[in-house]
C-alpha positions in Angstrom: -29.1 29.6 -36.0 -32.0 28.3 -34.6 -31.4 24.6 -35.2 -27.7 25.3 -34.5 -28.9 26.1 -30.7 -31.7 23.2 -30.8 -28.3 20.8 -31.4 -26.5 22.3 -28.9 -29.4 22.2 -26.2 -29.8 18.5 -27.2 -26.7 17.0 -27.2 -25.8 18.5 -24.1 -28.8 17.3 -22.4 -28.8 13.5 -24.1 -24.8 13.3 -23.2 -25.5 14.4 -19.2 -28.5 11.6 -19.4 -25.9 8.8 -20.9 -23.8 9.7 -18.3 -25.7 10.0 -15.2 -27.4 6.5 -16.2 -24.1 4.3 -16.8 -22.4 5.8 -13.7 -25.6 5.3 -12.0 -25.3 1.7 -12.7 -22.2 1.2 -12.5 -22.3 2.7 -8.6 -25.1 0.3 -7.7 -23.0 -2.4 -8.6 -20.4 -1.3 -7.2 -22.3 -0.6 -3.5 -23.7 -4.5 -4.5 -20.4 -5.9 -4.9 -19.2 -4.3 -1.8 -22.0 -5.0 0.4 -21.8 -8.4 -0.3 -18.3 -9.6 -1.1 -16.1 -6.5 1.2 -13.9 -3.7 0.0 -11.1 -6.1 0.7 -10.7 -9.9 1.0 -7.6 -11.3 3.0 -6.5 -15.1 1.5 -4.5 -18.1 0.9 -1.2 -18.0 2.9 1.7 -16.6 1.0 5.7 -17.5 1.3 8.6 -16.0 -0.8 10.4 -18.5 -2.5 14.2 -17.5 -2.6 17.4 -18.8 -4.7 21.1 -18.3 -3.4 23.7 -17.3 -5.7 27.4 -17.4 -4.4 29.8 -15.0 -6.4 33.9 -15.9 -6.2 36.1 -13.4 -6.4 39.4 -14.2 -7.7 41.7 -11.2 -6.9 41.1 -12.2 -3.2 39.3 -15.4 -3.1 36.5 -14.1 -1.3 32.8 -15.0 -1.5 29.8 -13.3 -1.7 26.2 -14.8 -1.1 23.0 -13.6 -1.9 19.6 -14.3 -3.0 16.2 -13.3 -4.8 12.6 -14.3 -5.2 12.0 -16.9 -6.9 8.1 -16.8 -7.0 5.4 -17.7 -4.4 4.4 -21.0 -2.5 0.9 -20.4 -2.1 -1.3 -22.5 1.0 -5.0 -22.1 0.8 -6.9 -20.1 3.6 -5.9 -18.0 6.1 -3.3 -19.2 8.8 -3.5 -17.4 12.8 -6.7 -15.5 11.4 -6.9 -13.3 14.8 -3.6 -12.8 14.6 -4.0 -11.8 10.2 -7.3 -9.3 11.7 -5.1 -7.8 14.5 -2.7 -6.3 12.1 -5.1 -5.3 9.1 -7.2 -3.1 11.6 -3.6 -1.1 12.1 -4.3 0.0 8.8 -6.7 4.0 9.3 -8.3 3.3 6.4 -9.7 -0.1 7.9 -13.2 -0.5 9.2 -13.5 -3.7 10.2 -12.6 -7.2 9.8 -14.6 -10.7 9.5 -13.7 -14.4 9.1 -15.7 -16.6 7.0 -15.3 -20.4 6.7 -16.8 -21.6 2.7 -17.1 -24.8 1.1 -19.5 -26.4 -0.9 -22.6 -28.4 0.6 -25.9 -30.1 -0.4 -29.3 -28.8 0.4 -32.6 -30.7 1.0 -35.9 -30.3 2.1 -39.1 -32.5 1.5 -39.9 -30.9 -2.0 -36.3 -30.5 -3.8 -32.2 -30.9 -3.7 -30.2 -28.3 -4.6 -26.0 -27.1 -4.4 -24.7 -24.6 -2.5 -22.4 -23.0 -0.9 -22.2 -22.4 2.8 -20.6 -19.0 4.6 -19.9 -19.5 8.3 -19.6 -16.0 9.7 -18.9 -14.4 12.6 -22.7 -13.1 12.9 -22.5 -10.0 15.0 -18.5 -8.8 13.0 -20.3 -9.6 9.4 -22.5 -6.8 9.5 -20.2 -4.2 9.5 -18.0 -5.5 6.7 -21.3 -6.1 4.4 -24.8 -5.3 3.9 -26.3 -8.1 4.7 -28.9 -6.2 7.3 -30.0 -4.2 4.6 -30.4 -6.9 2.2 -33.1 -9.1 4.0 -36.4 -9.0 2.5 -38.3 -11.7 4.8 -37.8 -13.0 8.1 -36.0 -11.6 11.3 -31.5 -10.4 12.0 -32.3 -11.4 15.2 -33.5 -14.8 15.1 -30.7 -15.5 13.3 -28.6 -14.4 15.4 -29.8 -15.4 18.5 -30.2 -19.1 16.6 -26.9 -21.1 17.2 -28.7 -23.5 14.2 -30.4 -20.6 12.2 -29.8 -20.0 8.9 -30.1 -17.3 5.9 -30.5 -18.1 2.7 -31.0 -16.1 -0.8 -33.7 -15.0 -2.4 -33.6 -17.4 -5.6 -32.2 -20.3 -3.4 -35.6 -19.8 -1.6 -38.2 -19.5 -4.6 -36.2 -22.9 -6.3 -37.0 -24.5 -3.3 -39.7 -23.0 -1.8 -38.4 -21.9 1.3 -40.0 -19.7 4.0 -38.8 -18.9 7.8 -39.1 -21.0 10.0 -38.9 -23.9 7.7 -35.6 -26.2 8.2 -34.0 -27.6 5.8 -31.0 -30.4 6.1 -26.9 -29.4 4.7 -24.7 -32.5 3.8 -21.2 -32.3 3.5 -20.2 -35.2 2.5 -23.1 -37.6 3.1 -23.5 -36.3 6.5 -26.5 -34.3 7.1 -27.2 -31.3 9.5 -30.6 -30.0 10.3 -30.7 -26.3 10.3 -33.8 -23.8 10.2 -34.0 -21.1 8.0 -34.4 -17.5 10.2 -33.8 -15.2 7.2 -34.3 -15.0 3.6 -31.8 -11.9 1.8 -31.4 -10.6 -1.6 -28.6 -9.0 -2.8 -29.7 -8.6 -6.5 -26.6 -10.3 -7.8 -28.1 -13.6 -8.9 -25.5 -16.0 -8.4 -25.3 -15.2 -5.0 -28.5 -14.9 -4.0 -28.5 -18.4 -5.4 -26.0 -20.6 -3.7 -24.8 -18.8 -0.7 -26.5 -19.7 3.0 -24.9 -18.1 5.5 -24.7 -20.0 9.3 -22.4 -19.2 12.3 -18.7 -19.7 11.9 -19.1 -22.7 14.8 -21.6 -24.4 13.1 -20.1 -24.5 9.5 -16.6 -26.0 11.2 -18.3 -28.7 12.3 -20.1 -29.4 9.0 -17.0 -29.5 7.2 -14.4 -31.2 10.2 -12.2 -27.8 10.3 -12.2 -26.5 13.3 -9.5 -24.2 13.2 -9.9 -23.0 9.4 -10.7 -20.0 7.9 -10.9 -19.4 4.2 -10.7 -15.5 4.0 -10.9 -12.4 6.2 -13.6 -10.0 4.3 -12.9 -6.2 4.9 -14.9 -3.2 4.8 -12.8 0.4 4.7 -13.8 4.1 5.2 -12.8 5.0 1.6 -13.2 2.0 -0.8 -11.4 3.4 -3.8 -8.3 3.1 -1.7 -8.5 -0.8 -1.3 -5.8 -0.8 -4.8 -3.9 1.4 -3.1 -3.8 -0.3 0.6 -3.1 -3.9 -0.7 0.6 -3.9 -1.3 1.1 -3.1 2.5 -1.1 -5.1 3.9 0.2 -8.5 2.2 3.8 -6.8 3.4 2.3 -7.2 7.0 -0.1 -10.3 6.9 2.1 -12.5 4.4 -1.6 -13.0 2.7 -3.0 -12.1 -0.7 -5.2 -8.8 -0.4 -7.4 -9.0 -3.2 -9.3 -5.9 -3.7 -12.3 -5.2 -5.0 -11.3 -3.4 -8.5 -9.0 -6.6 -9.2 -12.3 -9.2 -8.4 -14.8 -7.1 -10.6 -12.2 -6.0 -13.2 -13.9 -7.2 -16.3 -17.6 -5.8 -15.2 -15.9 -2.4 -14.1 -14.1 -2.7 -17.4 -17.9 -3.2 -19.0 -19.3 -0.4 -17.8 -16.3 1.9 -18.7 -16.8 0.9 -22.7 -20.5 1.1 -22.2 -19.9 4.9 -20.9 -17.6 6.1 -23.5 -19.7 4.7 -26.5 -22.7 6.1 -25.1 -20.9 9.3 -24.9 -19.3 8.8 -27.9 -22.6 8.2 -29.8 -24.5 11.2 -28.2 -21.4 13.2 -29.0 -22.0 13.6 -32.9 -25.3 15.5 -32.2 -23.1 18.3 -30.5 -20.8 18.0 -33.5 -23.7 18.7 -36.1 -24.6 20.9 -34.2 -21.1 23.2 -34.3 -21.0 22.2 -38.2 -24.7 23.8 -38.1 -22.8 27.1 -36.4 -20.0 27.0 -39.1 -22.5 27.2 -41.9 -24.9 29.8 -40.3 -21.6 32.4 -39.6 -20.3 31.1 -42.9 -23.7 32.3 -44.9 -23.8 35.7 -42.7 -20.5 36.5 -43.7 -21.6 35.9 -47.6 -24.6 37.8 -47.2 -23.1 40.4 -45.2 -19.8 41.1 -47.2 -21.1 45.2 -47.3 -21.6 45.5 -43.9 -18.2 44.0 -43.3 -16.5 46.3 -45.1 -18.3 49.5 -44.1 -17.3 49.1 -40.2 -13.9 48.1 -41.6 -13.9 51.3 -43.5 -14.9 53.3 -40.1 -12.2 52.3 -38.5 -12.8 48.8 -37.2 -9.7 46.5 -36.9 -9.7 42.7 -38.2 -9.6 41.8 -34.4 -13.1 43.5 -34.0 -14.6 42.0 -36.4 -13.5 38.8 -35.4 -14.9 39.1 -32.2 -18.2 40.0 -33.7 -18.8 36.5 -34.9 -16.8 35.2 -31.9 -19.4 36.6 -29.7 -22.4 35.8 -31.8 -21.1 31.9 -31.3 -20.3 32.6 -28.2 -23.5 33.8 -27.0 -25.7 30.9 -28.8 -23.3 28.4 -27.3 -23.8 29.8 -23.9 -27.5 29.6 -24.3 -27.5 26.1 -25.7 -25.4 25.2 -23.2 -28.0 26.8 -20.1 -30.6 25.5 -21.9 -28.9 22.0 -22.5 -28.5 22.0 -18.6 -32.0 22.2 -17.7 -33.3 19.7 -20.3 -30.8 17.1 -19.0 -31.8 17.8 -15.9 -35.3 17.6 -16.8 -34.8 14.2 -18.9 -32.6 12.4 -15.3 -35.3 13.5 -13.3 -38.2 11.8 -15.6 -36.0 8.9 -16.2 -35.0 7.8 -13.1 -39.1 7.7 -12.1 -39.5 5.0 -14.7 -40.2 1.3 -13.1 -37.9 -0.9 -14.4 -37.2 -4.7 -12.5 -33.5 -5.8 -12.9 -31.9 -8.6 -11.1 -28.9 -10.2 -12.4 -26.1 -8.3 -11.0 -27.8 -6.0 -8.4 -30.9 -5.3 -7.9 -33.0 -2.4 -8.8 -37.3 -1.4 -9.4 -36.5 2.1 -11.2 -33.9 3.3 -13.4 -30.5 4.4 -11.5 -29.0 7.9 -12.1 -26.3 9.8 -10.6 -26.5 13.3 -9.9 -23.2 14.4 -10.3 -22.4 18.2 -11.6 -19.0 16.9 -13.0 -21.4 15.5 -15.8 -22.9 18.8 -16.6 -19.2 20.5 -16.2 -17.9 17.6 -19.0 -20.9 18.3 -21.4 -20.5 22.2 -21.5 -16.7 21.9 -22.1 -17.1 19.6 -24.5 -19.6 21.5 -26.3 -18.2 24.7 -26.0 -14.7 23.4 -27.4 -16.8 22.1 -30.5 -19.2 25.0 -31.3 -16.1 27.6 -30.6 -13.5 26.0 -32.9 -16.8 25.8 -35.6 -17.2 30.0 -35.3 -13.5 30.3 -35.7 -13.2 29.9 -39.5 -16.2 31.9 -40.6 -14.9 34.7 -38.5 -11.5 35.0 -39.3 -13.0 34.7 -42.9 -14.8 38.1 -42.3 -11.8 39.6 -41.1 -9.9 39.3 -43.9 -12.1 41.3 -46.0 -11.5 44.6 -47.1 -13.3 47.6 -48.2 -11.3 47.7 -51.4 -11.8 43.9 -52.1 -15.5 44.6 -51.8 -16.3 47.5 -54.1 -14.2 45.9 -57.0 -16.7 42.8 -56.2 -13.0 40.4 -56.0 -13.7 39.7 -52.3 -13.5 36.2 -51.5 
């Protein structure tokens, strides 16, 4: 019984840690993704292509026209961008709206040349439709900002070349240069941004690239992210732009971390299921051991149903114990694991191992385990209540 409840305790508490460690995760990158890329991107101009059919009908020589789609003709960028931001900020869910002008550059100082790509932004609208505030490790938002020719840059952008602010370095688009300085220096965690993307003021990066008018997307933020799915089809009904939300852009990571969750869980799952096959044998021996017992309280009168319940409530009150006990010690184990150092950069950026603390994860593990254990006291019990007192002193009980 002992070792039964040990199992129990255990695989509760290692099932709440894989959980509360993949969702962890898998919310930091999400919170990455949307901090730097939007909840929402607005892009490339969409128009309905349709086909006319004419039908003939003979009984009065009439004729009926009508059409369908036919597919999309697709132009790149966003066309009348104010007008595009006017009627996405209808939408309640919307919290604001940014343009951003990207194209690939070249970037030089005296020690190195390196690619890149560069983001004009609107500087003062970008901030609330990303985390780009929160994100800079060295120099200063507000020399940026107040910098018609400042710059920021990423974090690995900046060590390959060895960057610091103040510092200018020169962007070519094609073979024309354009001295800027850097003001800012951010890191997002997600390494191929914080590689190749320097943001600069809308203004600027038109006149880099000779567009002066353009826009490549509108980025998005919104009150309730998980929505964006849901809010797309209505917006590209009122902008005549593809929405492309943030779920559809990260689908195969978010699609990563969902296996990685459910074979985690999966894994840690068989220690709760040894640990009900542990119950089953433990009732299953008592029962042998205790066929006498059995049939004297069925002799005084108890029914089948009570002495089902016997053994029901023995399980019952193990699991419940386990299951406390199993609580606590994955408690315990989140706590002590999410103190840990740990430096990841790659896809966002952490210095300690991520957890969520989320009590649907303890809910899930004590369901789960009392399904398990319970189903394993069924048998053995309704075992015991099919012995009787007859059975037993005739030694044919089985």
């Amino acid at each position: 019984m002992i070792m039964s409840l040990t199992g129990i305790v255990l695989g509760v508490a290692l099932f709440i840690l894989a959980l509360s460690m993949t969702t962890g995760f898998e919310q930091l990158f999400i919170k990455t993704v949307l901090g730097a890329n939007g909840a929402v991107r607005v892009q490339d101009k969409f128009q309905e292509n349709l086909v006319s059919y004419q039908i003939s009908q003979q009984e009065t020589g009439n004729q009926f026209e009508f059409g369908r789609a036919a597919g999309r003709k697709y132009r790149p960028g966003v066309e009348h961008a104010d007008k595009v931001i006017e009627g996405i900020m209808e939408f309640k869910n919307v919290i604001a709206a940014s343009k951003v002008l990207r194209g690939g550059v070249e970037v030089s100082n005296n020690f190195k040349e390196e690619p890149g790509q560069l983001y004009g932004i609107e500087k003062d609208t970008h901030l609330l439709v990303s985390d780009l505030e929160e994100q800079i490790v060295f120099g200063s938002l507000l020399e940026f900002q107040r910098n018609p020719t400042g710059v920021m840059i990423g974090s690995v952008l900046a060590d390959r070349m060895l960057l610091e602010p103040g510092e200018s370095i020169i962007i070519s688009e094609a073979n024309e240069p354009y001295r800027f300085i850097v003001e800012a220096i951010y890191e997002t965690g997600y390494r191929e941004i914080d590689r190749e993307r320097i943001f600069v003021d809308i203004n600027q990066a038109r006149t880099v690239f000779k567009r002066p008018h353009e826009t490549s997307y509108v980025q998005v933020s919104l009150f309730d992210p998980e929505k964006a799915d849901d809010d797309r089809f209505m917006m590209e009904a009122v902008v005549q732009h593809i929405v492309a939300p943030w779920q559809e852009r990260e689908k195969v990571w978010l699609q990563f971390f969902k296996a990685l969750r459910v074979i985690s869980s999966a894994s840690l799952l068989s220690i709760i299921i040894i640990a009900g096959l542990g119950m089953y044998s433990t009732l299953a021996i008592i029962v042998m051991e205790k066929t006498r017992e059995i049939s004297i309280l069925r002799s005084m009168g108890y029914t089948r149903k009570d002495v089902t319940n016997i053994f029901i409530w023995q399980g019952f009150i193990v699991t419940l114990i386990g299951i406390g006990f199993g609580w606590l010690t994955g408690a315990f184990l989140t706590y002590t694991i999410s103190r840990i150092p740990i430096r990841i950069r790659g896809i966002f950026s952490t210095d300690t191992f991520v957890v969520d603390w989320s009590f649907s994860h303890y809910l899930l593990a004590a369901v789960i385990a009392f399904f398990i254990v319970m189903t394993a006291c069924i048998l053995p019990a309704r075992r015991a209540s099919r012995l009787e007192p007859a059975d037993v002193v005739r030694g044919t009980s089985g």
